[in-house]
C-alpha positions as CSV (number, residue, x, y, z in Angstrom):
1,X,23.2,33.8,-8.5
2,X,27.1,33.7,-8.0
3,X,28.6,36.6,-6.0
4,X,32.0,38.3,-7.2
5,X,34.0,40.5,-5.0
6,X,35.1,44.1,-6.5
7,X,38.8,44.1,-7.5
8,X,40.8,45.5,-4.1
9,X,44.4,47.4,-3.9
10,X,46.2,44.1,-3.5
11,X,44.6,40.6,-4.2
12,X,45.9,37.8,-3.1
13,X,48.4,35.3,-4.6
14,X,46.1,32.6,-6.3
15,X,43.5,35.1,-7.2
16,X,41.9,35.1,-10.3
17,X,40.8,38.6,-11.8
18,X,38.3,39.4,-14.4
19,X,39.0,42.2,-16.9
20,X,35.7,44.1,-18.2
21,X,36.4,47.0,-20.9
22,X,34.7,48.1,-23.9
23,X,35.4,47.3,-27.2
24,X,33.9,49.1,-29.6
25,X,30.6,49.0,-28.3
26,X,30.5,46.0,-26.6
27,X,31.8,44.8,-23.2
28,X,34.5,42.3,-23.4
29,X,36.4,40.4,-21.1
30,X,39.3,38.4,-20.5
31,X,41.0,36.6,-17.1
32,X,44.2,36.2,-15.6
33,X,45.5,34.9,-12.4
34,X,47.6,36.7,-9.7
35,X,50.8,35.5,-9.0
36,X,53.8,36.2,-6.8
37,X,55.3,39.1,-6.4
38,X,58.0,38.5,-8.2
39,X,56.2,36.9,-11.4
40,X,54.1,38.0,-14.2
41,X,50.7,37.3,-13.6
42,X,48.9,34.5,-16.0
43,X,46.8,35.2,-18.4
44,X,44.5,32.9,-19.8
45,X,43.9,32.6,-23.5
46,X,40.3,33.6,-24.6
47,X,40.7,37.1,-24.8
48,X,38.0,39.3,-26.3
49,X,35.7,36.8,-24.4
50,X,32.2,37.8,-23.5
51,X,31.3,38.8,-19.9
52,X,29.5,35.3,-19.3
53,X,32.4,33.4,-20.6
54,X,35.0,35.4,-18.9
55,X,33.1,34.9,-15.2
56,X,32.8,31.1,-16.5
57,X,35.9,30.6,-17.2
58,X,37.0,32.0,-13.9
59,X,35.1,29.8,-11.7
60,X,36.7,27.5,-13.4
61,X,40.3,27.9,-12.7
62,X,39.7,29.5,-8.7
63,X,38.9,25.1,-8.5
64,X,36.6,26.8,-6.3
65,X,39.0,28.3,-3.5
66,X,40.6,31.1,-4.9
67,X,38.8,34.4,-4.7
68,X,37.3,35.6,-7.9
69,X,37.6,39.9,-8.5
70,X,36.0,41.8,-11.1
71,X,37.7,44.3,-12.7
72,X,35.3,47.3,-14.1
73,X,37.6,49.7,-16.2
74,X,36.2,53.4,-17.3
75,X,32.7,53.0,-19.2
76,X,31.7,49.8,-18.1
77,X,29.1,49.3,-15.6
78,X,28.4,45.6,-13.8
79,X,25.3,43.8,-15.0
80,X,22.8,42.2,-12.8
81,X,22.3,39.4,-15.3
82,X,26.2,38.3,-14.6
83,X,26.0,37.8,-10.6
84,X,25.9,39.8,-7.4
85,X,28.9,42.7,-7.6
86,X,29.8,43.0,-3.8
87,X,32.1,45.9,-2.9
């Protein structure tokens, strides 16, 4: 079962970041990756994905360095069906 990391202060350059929220009354996500500083970070199209896609989609561009972070906003609790949430 894969094992994301809880979304800290600062990530790291390189990082890539998983956004869960609620739409409606579903939970949705999308992903992005952190950049410099001084640059916007990316986003990656596929928004409005579902939380398996979004964590799929992830793995796939950390090429299996980067760090992956999960992102829980207000209402939306982590599912044990996705992975391991460690803080």
């Amino acid at each position: 079962m894969p094992t994301y990391q809880q979304l800290p202060v600062n990530p790291v350059p390189g990082a890539v970041i998983v956004k869960l929220y609620r739409s409606g009354d579903e939970v949705r996500g999308y992903v992005r990756k952190v950049t410099d500083a001084s640059e916007d970070d990316t986003v990656f199209s596929g928004e409005e994905m579902e939380p398996e896609s979004a964590l799929r989609l992830a793995k796939t561009h950390s090429e299996g360095t980067a760090p992956i972070y999960v992102e829980l906003v207000e209402g939306v609790q982590w599912d044990p069906n996705w992975g391991i949430l460690a803080s």
